[in-house]
N, C-alpha and C positions, 0 to 999 in steps of 0.2 A: 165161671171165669170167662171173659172174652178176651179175646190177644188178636189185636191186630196182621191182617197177613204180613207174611215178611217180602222184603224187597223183593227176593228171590224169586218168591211165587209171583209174581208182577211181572217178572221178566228182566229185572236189574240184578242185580251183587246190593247185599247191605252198604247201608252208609258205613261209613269209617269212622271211630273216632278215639283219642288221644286224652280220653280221662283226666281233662285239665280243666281248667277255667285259663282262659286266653282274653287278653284286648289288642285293640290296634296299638300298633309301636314303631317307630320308626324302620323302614325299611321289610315290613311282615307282620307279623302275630304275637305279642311277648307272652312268654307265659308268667302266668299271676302265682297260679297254685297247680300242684301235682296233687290230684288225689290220691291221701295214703292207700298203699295196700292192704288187705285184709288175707292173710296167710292163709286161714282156713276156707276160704274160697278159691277157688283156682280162676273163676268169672271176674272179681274184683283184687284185678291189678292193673295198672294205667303203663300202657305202651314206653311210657316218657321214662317208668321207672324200670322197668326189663333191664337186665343187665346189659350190660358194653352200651344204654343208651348215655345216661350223665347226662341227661337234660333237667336244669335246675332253675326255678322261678328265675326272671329277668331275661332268659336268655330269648332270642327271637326268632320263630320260624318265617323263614323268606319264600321258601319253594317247594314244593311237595312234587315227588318223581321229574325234578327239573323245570318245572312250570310256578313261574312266582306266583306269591299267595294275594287271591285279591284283594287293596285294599278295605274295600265296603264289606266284603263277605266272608274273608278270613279264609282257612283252610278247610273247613267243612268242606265250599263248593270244591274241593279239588280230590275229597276223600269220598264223593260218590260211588257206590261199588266197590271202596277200598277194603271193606268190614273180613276182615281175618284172612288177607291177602298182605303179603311184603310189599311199603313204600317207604320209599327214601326221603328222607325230610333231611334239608338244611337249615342247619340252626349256628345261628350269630349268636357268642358269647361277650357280654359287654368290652369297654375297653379294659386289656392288661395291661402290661409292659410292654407288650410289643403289638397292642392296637388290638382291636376286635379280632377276635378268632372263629372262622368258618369250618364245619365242616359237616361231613353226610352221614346221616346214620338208616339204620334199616330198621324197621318196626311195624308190627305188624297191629293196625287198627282193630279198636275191639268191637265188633258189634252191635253192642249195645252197653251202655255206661251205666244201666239201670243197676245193678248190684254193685259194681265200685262206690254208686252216687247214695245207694241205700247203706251200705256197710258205714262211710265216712257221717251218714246221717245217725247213724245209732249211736258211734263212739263218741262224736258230740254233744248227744244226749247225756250220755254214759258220764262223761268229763263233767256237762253241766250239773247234774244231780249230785255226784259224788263232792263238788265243790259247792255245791247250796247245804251238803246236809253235814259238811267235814269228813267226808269218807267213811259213814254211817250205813247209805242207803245205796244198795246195787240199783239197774237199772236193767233191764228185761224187755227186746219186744219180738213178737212172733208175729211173722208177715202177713202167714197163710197157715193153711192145717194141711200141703201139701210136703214131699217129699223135701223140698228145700225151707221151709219152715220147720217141718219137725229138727234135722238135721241145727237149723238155726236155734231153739229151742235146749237142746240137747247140749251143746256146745258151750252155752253159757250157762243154762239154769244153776247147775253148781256152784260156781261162784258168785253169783249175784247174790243166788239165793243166801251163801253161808255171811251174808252183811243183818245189822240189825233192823232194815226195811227194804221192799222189796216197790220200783215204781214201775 
């Protein structure tokens, strides 16, 4: 295996990041999609959905720790060194009743997206296959032959396996 060093060892804090898909949107960042959670991971849950946060596609982040979000570059450039550290994002809720609603939440950036962005990649799979074959054929993928692979393996083979094909 090779794994790049981490920020850390460079002499920074990891980047920060917020498990979403985002584009530009009037006044911030709108977010598009939350990537779902995956229960059985404690790595793959998305900042946005943690409890007391209530950030729901459409809504749009303006400012990250009170510094608006750059046009051109979004929130990343503000979540530098943010990676599992408390920051404060303001997020605009479209218009209600009584006009766009602001306010601050605390969340703490994840590290690395790579398992949230892995997990929501399988159950896609999982959805796709099940829907090509009628709910016939499980679907099965094992990352690595390490500690988080086995555990990933382990977790699903039971029930994929108990389907009439296995992909």
């Amino acid at each position: 295996y090779v794994t790049a060093p981490g920020a850390a060892e460079a002499g920074g804090g990891a980047q920060g990041f917020l498990g979403a898909d985002l584009r530009p949107g009037a006044g911030g960042w709108e977010v598009v999609r939350i990537l779902d959670p995956e229960s059985s991971d404690p790595k793959a849950i998305s900042p946005l959905s943690a409890p007391g946060a209530d950030v729901r596609p459409g809504d749009v982040i303006t400012a990250v720790d009170g510094l608006p979000v750059p046009a051109d570059k979004g929130p990343a450039a503000l979540l530098v060194g943010a990676g599992g550290r408390v920051v404060e994002l303001t997020v605009v809720r479209g218009a209600g009743e009584d006009g766009p609603q602001q306010r601050r939440i605390a969340v703490v950036p994840l590290r690395s997206e790579e398992r949230l962005r892995y997990q929501n990649w399988v159950n896609a799979n999982r959805r796709a296959v099940r829907a090509a074959s009628e709910g016939a054929f499980g679907y099965l993928h094992i990352p690595d032959m390490v500690a988080s692979g086995w555990a990933q393996l382990h977790r699903d083979l039971d029930s994929e396996a108990a389907k009439n094909g296995l992909i």
